[in-house]
TORBA-559997 format. One line per field, with one value per atom (N, C-alpha, C): residue in one letter; z, y, x negated. Coordinates in steps of 0.1 Angstrom, whole numbers, plus 5000, padded with zeros to 4 digits. Layout:
<rs>
type = (a_...)
pz = (Z_...)
py = (Y_...)
px = (X_...)
</rs>
This chain:
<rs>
type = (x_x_x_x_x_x_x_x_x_x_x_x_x_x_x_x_x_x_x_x_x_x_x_x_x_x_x_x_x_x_x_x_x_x_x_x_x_x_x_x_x_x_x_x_x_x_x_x_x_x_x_x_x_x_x_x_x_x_x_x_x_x_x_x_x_x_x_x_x_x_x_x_x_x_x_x_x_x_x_x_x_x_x_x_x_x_x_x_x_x_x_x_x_x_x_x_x_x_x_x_x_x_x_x_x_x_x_x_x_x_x_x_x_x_x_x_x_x_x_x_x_x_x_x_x_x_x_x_x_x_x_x_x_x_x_x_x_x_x_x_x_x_x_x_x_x_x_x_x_x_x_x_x_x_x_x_x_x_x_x_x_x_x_x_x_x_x_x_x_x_x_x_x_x_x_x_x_x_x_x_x_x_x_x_x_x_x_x_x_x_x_x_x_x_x_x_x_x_x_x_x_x_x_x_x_x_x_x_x_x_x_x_x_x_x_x_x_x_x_x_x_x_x_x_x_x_x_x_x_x_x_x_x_x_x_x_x_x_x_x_x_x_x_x_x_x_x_x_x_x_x_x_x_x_x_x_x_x_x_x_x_x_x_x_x_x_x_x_x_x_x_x_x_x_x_x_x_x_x_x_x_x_x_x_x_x_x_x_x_x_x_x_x_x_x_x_x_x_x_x_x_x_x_x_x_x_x_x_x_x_x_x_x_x_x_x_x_x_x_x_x_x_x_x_x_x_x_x_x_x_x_x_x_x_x_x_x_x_x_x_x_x_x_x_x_x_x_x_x_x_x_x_x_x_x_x_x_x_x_x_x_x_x_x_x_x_x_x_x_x_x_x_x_x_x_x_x_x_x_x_x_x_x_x_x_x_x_x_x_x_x_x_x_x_x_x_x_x_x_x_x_x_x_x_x_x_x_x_x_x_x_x_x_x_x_x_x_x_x_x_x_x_x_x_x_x_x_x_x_x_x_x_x_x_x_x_x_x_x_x_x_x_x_x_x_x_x_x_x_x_x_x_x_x_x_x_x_x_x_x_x_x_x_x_x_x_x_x_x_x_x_x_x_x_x_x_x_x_x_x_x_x_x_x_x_x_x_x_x_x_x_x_x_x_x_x_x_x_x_x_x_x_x_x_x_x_x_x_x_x_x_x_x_x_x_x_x_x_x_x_x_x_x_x_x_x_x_x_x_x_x_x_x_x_x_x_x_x_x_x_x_x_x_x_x_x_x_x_x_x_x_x_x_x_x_x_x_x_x_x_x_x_x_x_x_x_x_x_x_x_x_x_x_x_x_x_x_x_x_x_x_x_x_x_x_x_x_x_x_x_x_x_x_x_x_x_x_x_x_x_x_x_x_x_x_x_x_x_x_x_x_x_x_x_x_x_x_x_x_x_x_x_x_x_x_x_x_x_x_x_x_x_x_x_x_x_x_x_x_x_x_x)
pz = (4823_4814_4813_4810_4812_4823_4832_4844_4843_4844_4842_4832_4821_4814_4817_4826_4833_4841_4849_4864_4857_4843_4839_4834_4827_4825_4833_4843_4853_4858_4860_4868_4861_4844_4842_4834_4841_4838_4852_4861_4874_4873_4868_4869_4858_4850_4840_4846_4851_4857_4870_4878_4887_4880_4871_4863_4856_4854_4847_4860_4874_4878_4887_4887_4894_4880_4865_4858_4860_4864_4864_4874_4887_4900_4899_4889_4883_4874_4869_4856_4863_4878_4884_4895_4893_4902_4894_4896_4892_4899_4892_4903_4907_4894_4901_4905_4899_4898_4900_4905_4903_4908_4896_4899_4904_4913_4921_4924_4934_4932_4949_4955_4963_4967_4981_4992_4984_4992_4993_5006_5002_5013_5006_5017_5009_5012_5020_5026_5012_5004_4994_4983_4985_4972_4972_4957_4951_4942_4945_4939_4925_4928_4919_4905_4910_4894_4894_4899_4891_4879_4871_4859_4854_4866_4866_4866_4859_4861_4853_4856_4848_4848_4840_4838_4839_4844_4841_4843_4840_4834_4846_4839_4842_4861_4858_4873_4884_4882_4892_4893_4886_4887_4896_4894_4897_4917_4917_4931_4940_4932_4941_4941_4931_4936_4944_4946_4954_4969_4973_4985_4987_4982_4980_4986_4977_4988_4995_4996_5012_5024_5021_5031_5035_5027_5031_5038_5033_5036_5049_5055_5066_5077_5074_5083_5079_5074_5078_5066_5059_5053_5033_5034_5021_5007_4998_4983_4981_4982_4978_4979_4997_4999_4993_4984_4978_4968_4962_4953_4961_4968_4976_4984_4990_5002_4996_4985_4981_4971_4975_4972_4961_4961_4950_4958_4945_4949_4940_4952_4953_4944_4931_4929_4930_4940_4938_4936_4925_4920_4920_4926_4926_4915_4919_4905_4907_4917_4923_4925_4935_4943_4937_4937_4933_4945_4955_4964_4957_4964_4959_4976_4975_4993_4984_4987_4984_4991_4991_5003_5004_5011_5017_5028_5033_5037_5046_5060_5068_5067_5065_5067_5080_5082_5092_5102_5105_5112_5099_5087_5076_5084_5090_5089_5079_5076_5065_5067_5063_5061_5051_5051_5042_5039_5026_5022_5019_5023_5011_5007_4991_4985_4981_4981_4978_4964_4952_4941_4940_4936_4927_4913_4910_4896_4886_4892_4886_4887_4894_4897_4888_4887_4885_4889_4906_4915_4924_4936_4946_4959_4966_4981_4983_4995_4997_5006_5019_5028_5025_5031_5028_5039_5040_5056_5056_5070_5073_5074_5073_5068_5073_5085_5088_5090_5087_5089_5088_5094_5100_5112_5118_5128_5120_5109_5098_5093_5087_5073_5076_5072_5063_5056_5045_5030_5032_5020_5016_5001_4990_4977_4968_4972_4968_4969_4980_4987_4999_5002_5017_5023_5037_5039_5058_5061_5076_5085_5099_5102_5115_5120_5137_5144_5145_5154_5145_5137_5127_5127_5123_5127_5139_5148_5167_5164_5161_5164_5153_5147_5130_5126_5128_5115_5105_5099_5083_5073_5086_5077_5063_5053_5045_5050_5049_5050_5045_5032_5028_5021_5019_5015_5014_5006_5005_5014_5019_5031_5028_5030_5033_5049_5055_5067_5068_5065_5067_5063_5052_5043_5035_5032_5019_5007_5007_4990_4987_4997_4991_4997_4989_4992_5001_5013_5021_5023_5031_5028_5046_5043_5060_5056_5067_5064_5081_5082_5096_5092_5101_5110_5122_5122_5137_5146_5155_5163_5171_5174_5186_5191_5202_5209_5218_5221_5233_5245_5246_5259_5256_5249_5243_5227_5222_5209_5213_5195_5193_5175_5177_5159_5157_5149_5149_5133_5134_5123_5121_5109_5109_5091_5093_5084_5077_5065_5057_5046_5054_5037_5032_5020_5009_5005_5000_4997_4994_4982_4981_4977_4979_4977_4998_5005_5019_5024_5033_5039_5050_5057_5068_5078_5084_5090_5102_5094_5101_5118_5112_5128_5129_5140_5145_5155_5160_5165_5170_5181_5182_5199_5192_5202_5207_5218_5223_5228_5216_5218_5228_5229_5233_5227_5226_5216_5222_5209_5214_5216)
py = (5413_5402_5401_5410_5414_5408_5410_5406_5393_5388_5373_5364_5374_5362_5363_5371_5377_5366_5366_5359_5342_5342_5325_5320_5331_5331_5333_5335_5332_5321_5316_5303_5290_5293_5287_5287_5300_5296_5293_5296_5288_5273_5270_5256_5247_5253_5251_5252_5261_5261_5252_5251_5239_5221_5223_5209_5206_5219_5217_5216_5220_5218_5203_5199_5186_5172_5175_5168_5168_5181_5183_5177_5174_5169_5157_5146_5137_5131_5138_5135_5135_5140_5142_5129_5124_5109_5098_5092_5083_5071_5056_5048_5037_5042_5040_5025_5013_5001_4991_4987_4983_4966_4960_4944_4940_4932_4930_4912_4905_4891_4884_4876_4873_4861_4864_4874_4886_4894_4910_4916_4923_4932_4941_4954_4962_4976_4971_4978_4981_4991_4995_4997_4993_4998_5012_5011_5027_5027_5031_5029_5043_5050_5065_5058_5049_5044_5032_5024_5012_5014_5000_5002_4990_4980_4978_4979_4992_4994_4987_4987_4980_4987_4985_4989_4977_4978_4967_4972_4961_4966_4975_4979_4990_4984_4973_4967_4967_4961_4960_4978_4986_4998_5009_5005_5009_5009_4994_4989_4995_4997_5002_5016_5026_5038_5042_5037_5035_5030_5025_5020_5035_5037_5047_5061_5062_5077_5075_5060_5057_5057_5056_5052_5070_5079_5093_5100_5091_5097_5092_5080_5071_5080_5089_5096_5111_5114_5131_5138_5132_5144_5143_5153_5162_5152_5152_5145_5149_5165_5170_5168_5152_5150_5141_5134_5119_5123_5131_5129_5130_5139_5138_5126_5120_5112_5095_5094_5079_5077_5068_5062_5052_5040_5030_5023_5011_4995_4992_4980_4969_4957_4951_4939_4927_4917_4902_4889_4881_4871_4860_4853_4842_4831_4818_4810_4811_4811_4814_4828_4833_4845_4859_4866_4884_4892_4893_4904_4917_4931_4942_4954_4955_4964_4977_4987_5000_5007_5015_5018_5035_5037_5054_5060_5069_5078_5091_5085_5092_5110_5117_5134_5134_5144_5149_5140_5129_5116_5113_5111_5108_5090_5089_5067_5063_5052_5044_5034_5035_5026_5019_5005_4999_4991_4989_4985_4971_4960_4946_4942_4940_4936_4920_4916_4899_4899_4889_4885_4874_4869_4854_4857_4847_4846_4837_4830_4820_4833_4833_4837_4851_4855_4871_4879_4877_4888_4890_4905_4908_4900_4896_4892_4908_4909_4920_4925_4918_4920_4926_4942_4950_4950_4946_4942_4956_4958_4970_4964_4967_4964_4978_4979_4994_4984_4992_4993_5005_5013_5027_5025_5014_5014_5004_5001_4994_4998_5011_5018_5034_5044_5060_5056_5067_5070_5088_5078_5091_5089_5101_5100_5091_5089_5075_5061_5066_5049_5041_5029_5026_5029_5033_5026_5025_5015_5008_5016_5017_5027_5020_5033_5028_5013_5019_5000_4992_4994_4980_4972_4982_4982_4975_4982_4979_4966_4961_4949_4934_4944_4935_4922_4930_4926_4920_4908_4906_4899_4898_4885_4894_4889_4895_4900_4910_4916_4902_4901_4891_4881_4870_4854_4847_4835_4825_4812_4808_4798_4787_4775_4761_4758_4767_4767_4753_4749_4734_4724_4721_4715_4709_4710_4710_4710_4715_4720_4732_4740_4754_4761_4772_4783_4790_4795_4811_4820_4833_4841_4846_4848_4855_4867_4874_4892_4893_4900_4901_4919_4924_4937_4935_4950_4955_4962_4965_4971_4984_4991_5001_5009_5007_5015_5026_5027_5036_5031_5014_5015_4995_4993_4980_4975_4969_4965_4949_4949_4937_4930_4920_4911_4907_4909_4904_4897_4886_4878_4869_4874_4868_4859_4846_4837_4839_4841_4843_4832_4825_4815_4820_4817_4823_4812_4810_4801_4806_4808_4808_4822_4828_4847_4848_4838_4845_4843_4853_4855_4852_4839_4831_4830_4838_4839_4832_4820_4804_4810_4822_4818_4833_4836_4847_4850_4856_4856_4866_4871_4882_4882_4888_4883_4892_4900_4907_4909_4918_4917_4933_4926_4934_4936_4946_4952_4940_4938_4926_4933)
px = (5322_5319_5303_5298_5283_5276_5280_5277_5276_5286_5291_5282_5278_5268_5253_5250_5240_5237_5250_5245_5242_5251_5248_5234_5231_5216_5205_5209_5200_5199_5213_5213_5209_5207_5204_5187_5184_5169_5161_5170_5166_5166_5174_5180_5169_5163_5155_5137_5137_5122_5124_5133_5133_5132_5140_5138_5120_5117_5103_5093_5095_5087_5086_5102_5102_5092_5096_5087_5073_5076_5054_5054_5062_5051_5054_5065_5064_5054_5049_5040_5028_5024_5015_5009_5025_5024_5013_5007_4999_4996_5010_5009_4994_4987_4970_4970_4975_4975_4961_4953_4942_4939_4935_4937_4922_4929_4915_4921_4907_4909_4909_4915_4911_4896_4892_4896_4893_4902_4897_4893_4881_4872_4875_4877_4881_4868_4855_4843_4841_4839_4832_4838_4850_4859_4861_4860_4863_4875_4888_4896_4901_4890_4887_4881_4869_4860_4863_4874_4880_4880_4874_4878_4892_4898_4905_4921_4921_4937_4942_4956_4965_4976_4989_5004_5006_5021_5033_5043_5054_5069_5071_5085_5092_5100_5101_5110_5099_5087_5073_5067_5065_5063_5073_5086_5096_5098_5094_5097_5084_5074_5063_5062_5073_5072_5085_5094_5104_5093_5089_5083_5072_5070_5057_5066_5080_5086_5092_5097_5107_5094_5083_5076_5077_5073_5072_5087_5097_5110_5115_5106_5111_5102_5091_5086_5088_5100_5103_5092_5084_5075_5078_5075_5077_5077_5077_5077_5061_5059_5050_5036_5036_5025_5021_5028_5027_5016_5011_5002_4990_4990_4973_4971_4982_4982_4981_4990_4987_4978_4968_4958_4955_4960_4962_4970_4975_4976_4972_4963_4958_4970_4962_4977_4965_4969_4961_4975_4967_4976_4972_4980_4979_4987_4985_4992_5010_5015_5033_5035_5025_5030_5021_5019_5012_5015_5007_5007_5003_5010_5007_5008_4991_4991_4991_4997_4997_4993_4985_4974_4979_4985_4990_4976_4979_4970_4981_4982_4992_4987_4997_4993_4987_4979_4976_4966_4972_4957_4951_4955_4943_4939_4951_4952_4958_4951_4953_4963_4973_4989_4986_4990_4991_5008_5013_5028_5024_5031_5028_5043_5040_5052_5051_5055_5052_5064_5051_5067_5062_5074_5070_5072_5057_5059_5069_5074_5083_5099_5098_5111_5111_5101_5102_5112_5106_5113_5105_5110_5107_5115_5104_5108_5116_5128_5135_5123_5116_5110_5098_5094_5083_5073_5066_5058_5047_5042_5036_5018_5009_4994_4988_4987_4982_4962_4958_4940_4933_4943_4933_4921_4921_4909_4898_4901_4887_4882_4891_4881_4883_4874_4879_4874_4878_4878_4865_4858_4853_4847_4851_4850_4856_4870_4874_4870_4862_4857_4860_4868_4866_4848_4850_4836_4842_4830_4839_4838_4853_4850_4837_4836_4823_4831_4844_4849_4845_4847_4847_4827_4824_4808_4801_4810_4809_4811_4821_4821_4821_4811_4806_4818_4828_4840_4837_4833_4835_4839_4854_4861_4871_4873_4885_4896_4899_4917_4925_4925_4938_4927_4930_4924_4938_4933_4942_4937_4945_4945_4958_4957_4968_4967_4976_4976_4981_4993_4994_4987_4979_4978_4985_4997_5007_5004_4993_4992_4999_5009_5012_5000_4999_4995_4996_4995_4994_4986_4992_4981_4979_4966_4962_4955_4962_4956_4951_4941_4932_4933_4935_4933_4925_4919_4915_4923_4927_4936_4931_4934_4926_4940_4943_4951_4950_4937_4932_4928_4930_4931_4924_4926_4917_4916_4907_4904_4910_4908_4918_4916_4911_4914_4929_4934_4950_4945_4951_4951_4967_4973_4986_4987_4998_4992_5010_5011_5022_5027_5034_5039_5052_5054_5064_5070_5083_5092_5109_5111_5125_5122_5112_5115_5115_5110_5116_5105_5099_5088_5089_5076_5078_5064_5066_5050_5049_5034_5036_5025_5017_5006_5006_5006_5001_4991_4979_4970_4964_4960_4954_4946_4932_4920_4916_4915_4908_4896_4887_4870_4865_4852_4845_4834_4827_4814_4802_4794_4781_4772)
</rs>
């Protein structure tokens, strides 16, 4: 019987210092929100000395830290890198729609992934569709700062990441996000144009130019 309430009390001060430590690396998450305006350049942001943070409800915070460890869980790696590795999001708002880029930081290459979540404001919901925003060949990070990388320099890049654009002229709104590309074997401007409607994401132009250094 001794035994028996031995082994319980163990298991459950195991069971207890595992619960306190999964809180602590909870409490350690910091979804680091930061409102910014379009266009956004993101050459010189410091997302360390923002003084734009912000909170929001429980359903908008929820859905960006769900994207935040499916992104780590869709590539095989740990829980434990998520605090060193994710960066901020970026929230820009518009009068219908609120983009929100969540800016990750892949282990090991130290490239810069980017998440976009699209909501409407009317609707107060999330589009289902999570689109990928990689711009590891534009920027590193250093001190919580973007700064551009040499390609980007090379080939004096300086249009906005995301802006608002009427690709049709309709009077709606869309949005164009420009990346640089680098594959190893050629450079590349990729510029793709996003209209929103219904909660369903419709991407009206797609583009991509193959440069060479001036």
């Amino acid at each position: 019987m001794r035994i028996f309430i031995c082994f319980t009390l163990m298991i459950a001060f195991a069971c207890t210092r595992f619960q306190s430590a999964k809180v602590k690396q909870e409490d350690t998450f910091n979804l680091q929100i930061i409102d910014a305006h379009f266009p956004l350049t993101l050459q010189g942001f410091n997302w360390q000395k923002s003084k734009n943070h912000v909170s929001l409800n429980d359903e908008v915070e929820n859905k960006i830290e769900s994207t935040i460890k499916n992104f780590y869980k869709e590539n095989a790696l740990p829980d434990s890198l998520i605090v060193s590795h994710y960066l901020a999001t970026i929230r820009l708002r518009d009068s219908l729609h609120t983009v929100f880029l969540i800016l990750l930081k892949f282990p090991y290459t130290s490239n810069i992934n980017g998440k976009l979540l699209f909501y409407d404001n009317v609707e107060k919901a999330f589009s289902s569709e999570i689109l990928d925003y990689n711009i590891f060949a534009m920027h590193t990070t250093k001190d919580g700062k973007f700064l551009e990388s040499k390609l980007k320099k090379r080939f004096n890049l300086k249009t906005p990441e995301i802006q608002l654009i009427d690709f049709n002229n309709d009077g709606d709104t869309d949005f164009e996000f420009t990346r640089l590309i680098h594959n190893g074997t050629f450079n590349a401007i990729q510029s793709t144009i996003i209209g929103i409607k219904n909660l369903k994401i419709d991407t009206l132009s797609y583009k991509e130019v193959i440069i060479e250094p001036k």
